[in-house]
CHARMM-style PDB file with segment names, atoms N, HN, CA, C and O in Angstrom:
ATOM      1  N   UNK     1       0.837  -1.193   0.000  1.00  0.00      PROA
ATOM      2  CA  UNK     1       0.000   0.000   0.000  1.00  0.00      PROA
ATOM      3  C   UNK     1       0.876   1.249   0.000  1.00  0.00      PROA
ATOM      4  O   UNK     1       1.819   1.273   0.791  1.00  0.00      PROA
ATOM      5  N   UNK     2       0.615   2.512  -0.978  1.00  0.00      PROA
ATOM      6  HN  UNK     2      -0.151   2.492  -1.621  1.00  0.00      PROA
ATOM      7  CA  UNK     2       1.325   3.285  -0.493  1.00  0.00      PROA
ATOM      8  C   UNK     2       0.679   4.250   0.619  1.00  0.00      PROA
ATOM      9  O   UNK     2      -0.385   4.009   1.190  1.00  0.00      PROA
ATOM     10  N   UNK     3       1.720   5.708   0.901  1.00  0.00      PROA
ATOM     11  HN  UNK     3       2.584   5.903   0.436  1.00  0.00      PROA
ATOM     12  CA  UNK     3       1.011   6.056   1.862  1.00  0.00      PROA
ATOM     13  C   UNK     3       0.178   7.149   1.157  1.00  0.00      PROA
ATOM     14  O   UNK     3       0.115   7.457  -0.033  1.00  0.00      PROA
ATOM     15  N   UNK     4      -0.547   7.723   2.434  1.00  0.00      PROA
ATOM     16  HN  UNK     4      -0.496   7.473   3.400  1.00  0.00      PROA
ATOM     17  CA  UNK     4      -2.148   8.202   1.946  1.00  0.00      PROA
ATOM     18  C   UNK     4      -1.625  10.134   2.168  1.00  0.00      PROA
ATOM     19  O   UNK     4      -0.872  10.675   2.978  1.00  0.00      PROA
ATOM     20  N   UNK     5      -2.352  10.608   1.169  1.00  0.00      PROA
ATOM     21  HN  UNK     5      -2.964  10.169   0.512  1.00  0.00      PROA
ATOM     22  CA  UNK     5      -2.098  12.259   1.485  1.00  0.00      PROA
ATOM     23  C   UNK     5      -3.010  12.484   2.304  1.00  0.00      PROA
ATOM     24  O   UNK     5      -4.081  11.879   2.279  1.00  0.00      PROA
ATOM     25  N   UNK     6      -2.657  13.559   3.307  1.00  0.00      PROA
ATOM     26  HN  UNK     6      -1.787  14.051   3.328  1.00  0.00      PROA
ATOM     27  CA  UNK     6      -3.389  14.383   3.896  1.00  0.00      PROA
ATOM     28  C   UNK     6      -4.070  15.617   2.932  1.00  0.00      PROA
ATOM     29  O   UNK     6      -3.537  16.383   2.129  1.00  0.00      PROA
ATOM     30  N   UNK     7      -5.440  15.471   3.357  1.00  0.00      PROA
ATOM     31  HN  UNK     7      -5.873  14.849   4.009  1.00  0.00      PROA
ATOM     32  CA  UNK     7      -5.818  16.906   2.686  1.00  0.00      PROA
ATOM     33  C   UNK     7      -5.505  17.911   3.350  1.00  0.00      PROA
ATOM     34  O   UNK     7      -5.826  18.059   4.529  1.00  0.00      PROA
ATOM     35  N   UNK     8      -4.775  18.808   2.617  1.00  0.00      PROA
ATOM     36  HN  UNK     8      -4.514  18.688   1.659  1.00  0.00      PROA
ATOM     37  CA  UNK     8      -3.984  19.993   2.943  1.00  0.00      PROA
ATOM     38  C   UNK     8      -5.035  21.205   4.107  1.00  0.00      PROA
ATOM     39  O   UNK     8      -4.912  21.676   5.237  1.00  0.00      PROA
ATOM     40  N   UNK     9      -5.880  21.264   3.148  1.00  0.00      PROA
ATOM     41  HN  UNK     9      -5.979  20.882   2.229  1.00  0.00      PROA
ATOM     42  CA  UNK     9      -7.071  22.271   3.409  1.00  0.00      PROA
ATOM     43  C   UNK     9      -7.888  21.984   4.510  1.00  0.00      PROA
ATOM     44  O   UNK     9      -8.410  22.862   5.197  1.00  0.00      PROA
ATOM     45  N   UNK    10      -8.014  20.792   4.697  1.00  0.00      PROA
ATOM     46  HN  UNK    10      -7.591  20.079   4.140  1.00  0.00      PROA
ATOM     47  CA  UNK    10      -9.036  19.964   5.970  1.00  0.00      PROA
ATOM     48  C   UNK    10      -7.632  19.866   7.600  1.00  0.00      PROA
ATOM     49  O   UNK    10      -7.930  19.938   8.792  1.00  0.00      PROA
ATOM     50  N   UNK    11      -6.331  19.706   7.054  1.00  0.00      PROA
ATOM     51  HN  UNK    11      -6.088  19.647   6.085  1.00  0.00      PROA
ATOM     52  CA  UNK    11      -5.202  20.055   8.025  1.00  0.00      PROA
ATOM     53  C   UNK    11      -5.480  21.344   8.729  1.00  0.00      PROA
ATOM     54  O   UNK    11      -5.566  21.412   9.955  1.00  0.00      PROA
ATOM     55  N   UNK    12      -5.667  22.716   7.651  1.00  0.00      PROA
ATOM     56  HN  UNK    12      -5.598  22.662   6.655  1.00  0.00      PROA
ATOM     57  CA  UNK    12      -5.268  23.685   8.349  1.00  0.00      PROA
ATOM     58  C   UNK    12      -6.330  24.139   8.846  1.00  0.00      PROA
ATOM     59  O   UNK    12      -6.336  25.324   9.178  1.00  0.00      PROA
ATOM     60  N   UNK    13      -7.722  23.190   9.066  1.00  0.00      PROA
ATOM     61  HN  UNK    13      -7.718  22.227   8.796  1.00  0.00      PROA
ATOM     62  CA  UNK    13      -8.703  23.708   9.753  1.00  0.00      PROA
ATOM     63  C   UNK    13      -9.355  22.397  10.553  1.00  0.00      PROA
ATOM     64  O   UNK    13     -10.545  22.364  10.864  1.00  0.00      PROA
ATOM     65  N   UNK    14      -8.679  21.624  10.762  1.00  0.00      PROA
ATOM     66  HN  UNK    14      -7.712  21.651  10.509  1.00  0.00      PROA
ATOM     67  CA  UNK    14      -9.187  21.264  12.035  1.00  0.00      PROA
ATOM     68  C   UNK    14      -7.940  20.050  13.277  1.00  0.00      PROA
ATOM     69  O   UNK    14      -7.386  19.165  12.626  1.00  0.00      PROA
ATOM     70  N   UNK    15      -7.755  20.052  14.092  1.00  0.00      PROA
ATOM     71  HN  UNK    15      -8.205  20.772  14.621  1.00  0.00      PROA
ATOM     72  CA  UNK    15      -7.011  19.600  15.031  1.00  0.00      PROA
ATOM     73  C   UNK    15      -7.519  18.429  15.846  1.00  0.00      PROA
ATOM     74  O   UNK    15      -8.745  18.469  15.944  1.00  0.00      PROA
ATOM     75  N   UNK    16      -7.009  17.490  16.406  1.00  0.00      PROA
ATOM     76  HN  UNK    16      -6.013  17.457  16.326  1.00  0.00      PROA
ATOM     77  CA  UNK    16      -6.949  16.367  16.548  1.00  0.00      PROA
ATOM     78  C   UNK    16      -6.737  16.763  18.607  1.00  0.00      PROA
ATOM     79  O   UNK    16      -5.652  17.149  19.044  1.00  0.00      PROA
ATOM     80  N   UNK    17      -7.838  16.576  19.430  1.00  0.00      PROA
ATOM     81  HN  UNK    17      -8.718  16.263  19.075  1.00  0.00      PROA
ATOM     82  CA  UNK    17      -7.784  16.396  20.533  1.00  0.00      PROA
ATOM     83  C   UNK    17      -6.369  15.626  21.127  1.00  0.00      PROA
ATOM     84  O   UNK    17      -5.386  15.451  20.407  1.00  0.00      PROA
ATOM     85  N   UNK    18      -6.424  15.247  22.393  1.00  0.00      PROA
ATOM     86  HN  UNK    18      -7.222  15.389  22.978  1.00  0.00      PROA
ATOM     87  CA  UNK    18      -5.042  14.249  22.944  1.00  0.00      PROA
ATOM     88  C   UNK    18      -6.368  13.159  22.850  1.00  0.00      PROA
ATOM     89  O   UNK    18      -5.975  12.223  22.154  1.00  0.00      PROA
ATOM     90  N   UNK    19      -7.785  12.917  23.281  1.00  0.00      PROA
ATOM     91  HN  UNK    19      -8.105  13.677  23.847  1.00  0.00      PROA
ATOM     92  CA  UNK    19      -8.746  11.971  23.391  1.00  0.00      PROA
ATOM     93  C   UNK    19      -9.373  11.695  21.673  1.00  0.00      PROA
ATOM     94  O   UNK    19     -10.234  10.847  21.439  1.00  0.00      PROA
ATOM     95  N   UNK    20      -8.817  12.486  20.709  1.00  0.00      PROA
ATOM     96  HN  UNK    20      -8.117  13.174  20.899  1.00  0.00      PROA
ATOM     97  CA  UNK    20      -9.112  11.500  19.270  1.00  0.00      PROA
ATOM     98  C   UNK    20      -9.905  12.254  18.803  1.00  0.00      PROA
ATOM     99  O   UNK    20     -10.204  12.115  17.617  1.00  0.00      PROA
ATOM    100  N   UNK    21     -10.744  13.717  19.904  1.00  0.00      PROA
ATOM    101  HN  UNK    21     -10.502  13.830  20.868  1.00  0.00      PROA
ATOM    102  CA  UNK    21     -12.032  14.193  19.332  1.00  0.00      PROA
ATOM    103  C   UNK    21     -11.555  15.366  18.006  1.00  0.00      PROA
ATOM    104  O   UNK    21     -10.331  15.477  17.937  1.00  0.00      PROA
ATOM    105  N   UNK    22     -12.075  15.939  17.321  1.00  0.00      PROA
ATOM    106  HN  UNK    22     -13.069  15.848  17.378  1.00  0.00      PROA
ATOM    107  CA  UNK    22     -11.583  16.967  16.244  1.00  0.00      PROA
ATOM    108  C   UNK    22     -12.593  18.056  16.799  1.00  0.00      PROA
ATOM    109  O   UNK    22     -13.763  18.026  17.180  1.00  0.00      PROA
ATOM    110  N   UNK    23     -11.201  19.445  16.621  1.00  0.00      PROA
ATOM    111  HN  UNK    23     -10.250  19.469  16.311  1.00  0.00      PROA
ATOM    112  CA  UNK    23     -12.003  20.662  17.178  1.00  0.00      PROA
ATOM    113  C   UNK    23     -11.548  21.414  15.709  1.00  0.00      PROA
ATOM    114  O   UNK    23     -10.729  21.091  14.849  1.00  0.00      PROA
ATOM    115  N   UNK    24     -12.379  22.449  15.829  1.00  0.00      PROA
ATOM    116  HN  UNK    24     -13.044  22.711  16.528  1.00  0.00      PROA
ATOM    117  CA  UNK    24     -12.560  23.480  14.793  1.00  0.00      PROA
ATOM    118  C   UNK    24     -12.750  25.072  15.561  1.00  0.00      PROA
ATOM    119  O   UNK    24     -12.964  25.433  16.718  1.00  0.00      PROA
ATOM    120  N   UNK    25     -12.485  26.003  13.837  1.00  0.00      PROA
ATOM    121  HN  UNK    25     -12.312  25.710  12.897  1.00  0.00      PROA
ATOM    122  CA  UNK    25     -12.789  27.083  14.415  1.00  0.00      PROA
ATOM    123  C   UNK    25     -14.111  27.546  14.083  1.00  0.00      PROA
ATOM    124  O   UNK    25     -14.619  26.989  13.110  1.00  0.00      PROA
ATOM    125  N   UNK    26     -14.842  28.506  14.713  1.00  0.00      PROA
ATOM    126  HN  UNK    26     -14.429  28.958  15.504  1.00  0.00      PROA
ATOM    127  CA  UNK    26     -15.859  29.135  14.417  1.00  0.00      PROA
ATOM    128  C   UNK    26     -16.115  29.942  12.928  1.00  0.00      PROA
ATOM    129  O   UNK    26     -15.097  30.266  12.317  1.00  0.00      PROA
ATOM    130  N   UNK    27     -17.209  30.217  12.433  1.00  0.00      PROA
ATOM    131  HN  UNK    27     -18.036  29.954  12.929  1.00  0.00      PROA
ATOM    132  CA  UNK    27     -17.384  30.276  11.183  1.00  0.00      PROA
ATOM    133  C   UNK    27     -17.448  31.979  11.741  1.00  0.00      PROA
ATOM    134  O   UNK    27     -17.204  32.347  12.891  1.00  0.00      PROA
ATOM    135  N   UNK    28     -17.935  33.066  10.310  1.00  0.00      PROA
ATOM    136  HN  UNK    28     -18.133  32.767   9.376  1.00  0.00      PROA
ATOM    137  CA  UNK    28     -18.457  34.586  10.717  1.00  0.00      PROA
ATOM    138  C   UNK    28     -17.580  35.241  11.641  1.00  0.00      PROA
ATOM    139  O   UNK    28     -17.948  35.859  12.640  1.00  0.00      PROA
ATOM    140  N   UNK    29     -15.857  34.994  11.077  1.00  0.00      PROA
ATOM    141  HN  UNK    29     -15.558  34.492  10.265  1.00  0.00      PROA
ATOM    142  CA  UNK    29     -15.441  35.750  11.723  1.00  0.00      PROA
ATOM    143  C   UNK    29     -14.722  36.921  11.161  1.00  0.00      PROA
ATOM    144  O   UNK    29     -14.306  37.849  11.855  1.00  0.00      PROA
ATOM    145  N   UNK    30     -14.543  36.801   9.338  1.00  0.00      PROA
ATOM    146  HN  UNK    30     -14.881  36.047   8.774  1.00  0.00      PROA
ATOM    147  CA  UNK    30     -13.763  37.548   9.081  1.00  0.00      PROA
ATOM    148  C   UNK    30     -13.598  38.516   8.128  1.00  0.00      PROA
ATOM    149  O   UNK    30     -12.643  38.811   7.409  1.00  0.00      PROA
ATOM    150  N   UNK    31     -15.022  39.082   8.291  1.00  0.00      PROA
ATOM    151  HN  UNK    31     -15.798  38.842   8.875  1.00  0.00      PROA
ATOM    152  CA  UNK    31     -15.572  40.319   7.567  1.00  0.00      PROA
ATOM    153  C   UNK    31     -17.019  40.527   8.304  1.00  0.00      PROA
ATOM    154  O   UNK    31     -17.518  39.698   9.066  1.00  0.00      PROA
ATOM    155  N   UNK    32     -17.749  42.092   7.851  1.00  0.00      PROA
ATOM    156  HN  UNK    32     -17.344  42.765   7.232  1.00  0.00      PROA
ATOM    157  CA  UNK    32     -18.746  42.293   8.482  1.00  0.00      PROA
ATOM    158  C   UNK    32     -18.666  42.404   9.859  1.00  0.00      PROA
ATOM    159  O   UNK    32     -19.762  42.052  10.295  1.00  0.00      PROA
ATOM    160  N   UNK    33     -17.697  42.810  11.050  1.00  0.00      PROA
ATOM    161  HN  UNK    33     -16.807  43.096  10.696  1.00  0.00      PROA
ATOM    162  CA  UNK    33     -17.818  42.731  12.539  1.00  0.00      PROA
ATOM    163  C   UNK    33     -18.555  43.856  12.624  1.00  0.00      PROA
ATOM    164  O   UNK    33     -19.194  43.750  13.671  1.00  0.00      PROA
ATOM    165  N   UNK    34     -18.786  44.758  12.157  1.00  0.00      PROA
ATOM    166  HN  UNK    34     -18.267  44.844  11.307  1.00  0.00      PROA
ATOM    167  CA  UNK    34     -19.198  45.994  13.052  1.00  0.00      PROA
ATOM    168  C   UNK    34     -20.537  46.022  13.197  1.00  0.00      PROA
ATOM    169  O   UNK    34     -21.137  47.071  13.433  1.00  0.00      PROA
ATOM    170  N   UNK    35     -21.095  44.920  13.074  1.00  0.00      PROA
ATOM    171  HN  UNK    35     -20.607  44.068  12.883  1.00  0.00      PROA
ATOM    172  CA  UNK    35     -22.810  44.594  13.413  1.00  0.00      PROA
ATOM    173  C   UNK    35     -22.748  44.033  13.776  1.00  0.00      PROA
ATOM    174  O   UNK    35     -23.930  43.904  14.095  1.00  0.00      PROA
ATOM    175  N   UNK    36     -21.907  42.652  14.537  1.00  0.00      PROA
ATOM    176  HN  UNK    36     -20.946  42.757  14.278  1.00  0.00      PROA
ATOM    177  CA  UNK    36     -22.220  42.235  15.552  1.00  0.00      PROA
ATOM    178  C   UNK    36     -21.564  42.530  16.915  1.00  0.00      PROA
ATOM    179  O   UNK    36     -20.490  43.114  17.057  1.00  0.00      PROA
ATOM    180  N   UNK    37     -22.124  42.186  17.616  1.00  0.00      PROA
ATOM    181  HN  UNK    37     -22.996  41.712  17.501  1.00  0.00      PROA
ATOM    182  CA  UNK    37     -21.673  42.687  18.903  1.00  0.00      PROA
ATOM    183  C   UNK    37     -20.634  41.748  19.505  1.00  0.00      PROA
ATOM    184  O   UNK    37     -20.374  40.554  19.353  1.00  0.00      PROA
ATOM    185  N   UNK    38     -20.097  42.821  20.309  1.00  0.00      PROA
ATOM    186  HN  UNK    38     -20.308  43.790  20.433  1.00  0.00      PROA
ATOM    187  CA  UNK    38     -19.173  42.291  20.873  1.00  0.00      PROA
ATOM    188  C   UNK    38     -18.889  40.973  21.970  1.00  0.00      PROA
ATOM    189  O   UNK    38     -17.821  40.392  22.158  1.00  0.00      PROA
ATOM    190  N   UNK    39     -20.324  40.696  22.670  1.00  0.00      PROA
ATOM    191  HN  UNK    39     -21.192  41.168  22.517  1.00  0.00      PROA
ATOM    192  CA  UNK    39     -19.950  39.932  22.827  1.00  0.00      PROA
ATOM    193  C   UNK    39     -20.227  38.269  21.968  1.00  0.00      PROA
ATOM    194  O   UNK    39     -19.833  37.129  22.213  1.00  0.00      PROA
ATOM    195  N   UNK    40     -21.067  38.848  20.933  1.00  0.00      PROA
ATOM    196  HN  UNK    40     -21.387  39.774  20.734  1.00  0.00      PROA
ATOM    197  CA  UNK    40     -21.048  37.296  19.658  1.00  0.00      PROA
ATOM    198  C   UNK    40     -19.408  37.038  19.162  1.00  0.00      PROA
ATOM    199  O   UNK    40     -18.876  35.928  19.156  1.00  0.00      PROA
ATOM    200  N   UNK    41     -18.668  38.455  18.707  1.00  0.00      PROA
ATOM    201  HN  UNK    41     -19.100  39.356  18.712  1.00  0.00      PROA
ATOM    202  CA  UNK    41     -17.568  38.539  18.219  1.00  0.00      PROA
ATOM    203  C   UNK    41     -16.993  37.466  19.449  1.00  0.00      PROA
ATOM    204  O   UNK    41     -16.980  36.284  19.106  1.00  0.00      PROA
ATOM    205  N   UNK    42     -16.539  37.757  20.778  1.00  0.00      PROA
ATOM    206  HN  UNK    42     -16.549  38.717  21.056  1.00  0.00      PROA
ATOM    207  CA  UNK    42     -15.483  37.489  21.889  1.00  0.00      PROA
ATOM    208  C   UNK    42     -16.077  35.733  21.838  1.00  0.00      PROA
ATOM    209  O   UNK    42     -15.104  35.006  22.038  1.00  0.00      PROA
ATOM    210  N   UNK    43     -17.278  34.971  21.646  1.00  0.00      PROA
ATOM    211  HN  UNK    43     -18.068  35.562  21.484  1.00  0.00      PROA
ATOM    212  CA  UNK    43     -17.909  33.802  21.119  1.00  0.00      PROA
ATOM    213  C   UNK    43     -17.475  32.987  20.141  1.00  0.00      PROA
ATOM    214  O   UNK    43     -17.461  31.756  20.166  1.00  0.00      PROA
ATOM    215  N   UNK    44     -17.108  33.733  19.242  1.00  0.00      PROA
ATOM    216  HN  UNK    44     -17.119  34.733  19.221  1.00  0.00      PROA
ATOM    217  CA  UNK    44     -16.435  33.126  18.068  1.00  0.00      PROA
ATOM    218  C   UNK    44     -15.268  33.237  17.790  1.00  0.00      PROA
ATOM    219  O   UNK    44     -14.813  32.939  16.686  1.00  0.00      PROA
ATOM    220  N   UNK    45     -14.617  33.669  18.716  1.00  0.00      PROA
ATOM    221  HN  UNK    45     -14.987  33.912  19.614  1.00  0.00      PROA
ATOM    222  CA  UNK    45     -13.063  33.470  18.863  1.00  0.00      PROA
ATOM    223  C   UNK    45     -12.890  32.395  20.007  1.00  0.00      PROA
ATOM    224  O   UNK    45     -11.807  32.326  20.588  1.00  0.00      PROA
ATOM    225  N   UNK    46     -14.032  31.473  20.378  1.00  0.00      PROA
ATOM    226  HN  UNK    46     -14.912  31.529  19.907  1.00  0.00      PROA
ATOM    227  CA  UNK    46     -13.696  29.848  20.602  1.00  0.00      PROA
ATOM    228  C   UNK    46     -13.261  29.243  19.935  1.00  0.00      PROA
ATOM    229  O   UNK    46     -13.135  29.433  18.725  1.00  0.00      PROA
ATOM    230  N   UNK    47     -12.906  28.322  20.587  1.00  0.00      PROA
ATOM    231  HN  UNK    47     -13.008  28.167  21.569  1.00  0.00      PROA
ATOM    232  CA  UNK    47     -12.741  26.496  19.250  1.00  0.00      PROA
ATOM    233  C   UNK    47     -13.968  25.712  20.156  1.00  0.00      PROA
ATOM    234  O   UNK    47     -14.407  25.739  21.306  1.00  0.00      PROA
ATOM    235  N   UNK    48     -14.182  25.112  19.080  1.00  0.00      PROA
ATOM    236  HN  UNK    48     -13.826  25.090  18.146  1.00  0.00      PROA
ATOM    237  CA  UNK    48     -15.509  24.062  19.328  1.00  0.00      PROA
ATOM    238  C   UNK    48     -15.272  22.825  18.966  1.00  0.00      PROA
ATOM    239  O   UNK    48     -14.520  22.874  17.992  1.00  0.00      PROA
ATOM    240  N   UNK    49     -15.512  21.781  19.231  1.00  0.00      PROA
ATOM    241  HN  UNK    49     -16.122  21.741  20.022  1.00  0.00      PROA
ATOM    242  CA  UNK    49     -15.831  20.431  18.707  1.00  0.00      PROA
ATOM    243  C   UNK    49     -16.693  20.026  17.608  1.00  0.00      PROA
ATOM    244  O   UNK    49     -17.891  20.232  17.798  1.00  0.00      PROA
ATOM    245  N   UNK    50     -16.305  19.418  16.335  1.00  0.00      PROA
ATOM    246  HN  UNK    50     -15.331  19.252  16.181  1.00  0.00      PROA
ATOM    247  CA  UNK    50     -16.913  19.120  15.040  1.00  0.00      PROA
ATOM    248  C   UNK    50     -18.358  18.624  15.370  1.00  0.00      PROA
ATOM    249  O   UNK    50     -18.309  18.357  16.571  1.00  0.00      PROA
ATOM    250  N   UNK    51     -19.521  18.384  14.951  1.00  0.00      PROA
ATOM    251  HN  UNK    51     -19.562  18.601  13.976  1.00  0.00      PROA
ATOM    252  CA  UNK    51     -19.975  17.594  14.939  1.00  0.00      PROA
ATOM    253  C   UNK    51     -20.208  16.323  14.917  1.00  0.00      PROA
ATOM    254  O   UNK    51     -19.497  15.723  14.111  1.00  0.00      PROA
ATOM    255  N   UNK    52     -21.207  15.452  15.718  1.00  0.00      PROA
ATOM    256  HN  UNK    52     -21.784  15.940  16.373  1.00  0.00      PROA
ATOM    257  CA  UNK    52     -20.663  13.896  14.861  1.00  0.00      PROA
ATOM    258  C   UNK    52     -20.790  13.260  13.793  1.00  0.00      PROA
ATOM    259  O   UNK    52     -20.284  12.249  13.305  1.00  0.00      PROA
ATOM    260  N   UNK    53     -21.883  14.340  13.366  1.00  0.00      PROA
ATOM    261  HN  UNK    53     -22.294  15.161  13.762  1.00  0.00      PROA
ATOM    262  CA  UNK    53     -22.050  13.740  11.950  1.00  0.00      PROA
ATOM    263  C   UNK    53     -21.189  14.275  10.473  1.00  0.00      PROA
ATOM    264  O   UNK    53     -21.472  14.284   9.275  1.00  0.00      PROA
ATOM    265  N   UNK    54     -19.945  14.720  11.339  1.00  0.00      PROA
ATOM    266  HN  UNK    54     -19.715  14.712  12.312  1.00  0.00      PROA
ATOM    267  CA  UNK    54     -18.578  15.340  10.200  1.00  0.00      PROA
ATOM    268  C   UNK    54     -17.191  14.395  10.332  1.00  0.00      PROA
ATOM    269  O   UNK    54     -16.388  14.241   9.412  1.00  0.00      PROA
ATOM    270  N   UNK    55     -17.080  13.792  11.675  1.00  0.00      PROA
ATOM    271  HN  UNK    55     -17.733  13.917  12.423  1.00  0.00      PROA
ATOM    272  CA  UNK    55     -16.334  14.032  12.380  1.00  0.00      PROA
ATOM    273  C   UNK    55     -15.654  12.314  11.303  1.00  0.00      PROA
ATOM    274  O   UNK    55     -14.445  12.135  11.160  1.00  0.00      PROA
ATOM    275  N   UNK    56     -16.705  11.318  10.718  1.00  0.00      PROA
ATOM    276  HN  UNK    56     -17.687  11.463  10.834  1.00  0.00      PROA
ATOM    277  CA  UNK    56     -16.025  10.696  10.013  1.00  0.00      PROA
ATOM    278  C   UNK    56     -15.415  10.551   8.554  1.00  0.00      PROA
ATOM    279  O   UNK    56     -14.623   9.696   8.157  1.00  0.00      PROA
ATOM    280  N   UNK    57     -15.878  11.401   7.993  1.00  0.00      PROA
ATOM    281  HN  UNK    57     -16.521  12.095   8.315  1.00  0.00      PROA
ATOM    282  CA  UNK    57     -15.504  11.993   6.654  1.00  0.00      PROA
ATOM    283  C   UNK    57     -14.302  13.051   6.592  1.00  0.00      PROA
ATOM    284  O   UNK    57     -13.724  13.345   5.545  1.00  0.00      PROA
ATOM    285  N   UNK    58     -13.946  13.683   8.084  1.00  0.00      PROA
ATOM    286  HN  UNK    58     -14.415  13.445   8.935  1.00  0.00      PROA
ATOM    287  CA  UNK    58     -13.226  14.794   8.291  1.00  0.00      PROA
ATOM    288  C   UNK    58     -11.983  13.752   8.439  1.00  0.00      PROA
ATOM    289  O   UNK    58     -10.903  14.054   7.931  1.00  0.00      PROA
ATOM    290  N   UNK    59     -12.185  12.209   9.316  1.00  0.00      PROA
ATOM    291  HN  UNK    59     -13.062  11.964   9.729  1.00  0.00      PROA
ATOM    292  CA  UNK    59     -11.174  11.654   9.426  1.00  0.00      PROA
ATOM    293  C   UNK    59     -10.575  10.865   8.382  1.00  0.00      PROA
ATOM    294  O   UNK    59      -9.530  10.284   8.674  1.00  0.00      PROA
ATOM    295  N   UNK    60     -11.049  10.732   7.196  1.00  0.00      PROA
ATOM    296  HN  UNK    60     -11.899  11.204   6.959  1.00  0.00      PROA
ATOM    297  CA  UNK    60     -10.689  10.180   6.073  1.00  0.00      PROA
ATOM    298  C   UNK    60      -9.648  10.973   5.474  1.00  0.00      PROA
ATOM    299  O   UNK    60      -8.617  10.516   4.982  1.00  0.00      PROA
ATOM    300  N   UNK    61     -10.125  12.754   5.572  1.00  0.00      PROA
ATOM    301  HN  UNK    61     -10.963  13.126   5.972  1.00  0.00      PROA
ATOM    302  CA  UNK    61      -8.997  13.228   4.875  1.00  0.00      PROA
ATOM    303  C   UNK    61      -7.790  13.855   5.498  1.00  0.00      PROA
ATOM    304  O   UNK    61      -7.004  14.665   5.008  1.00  0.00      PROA
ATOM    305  N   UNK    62      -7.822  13.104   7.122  1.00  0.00      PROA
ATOM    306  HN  UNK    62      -8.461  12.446   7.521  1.00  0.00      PROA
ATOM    307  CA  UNK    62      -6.850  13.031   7.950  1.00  0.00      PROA
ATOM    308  C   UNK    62      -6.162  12.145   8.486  1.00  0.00      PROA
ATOM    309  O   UNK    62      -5.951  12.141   9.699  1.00  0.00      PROA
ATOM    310  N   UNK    63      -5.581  11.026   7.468  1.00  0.00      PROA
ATOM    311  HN  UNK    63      -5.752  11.030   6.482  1.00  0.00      PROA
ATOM    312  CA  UNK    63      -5.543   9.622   7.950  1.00  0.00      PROA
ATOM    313  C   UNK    63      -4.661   9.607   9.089  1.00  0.00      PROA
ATOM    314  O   UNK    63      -4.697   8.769   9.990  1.00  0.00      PROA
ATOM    315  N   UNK    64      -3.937  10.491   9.006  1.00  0.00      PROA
ATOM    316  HN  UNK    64      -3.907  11.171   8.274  1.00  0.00      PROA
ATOM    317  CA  UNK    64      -2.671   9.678  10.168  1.00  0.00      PROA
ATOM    318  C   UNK    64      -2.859  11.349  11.339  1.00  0.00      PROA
ATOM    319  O   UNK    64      -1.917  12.129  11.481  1.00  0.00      PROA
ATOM    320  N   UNK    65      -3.975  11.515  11.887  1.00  0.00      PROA
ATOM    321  HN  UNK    65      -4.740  10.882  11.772  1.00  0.00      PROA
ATOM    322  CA  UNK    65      -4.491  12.377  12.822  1.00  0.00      PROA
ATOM    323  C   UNK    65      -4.458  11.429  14.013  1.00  0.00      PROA
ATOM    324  OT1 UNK    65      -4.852  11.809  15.116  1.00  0.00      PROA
TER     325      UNK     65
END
């Protein structure tokens, strides 16, 4: 078998817990701020946990995560 690529693009947006889970960043952050408020803005400068219904298709194009 050879080895498998990482998708580049799915790398630089999502991260691999120490427990296996995949976190992400928040969407609506990087245009349009000055209508929302500040504290939605200070909200979306979390990281969150994927969904589960992403979280196995996300790991396909992260094989060795």
């Amino acid at each position: 078998m050879p080895k498998l690529k990482t998708h580049k693009g799915a790398a630089k947006r999502f991260k691999f817990t120490g427990t296996g889970k995949l976190k992400r960043n928040k969407a609506y952050t990087s245009h349009i701020l000055t209508k929302k408020s500040a504290k939605r803005k200070r909200n979306l400068r979390k990281g969150t946990m994927t969904d589960s219904s992403n979280v196995a298709q996300i790991k396909r194009l992260l094989p060795y995560g």
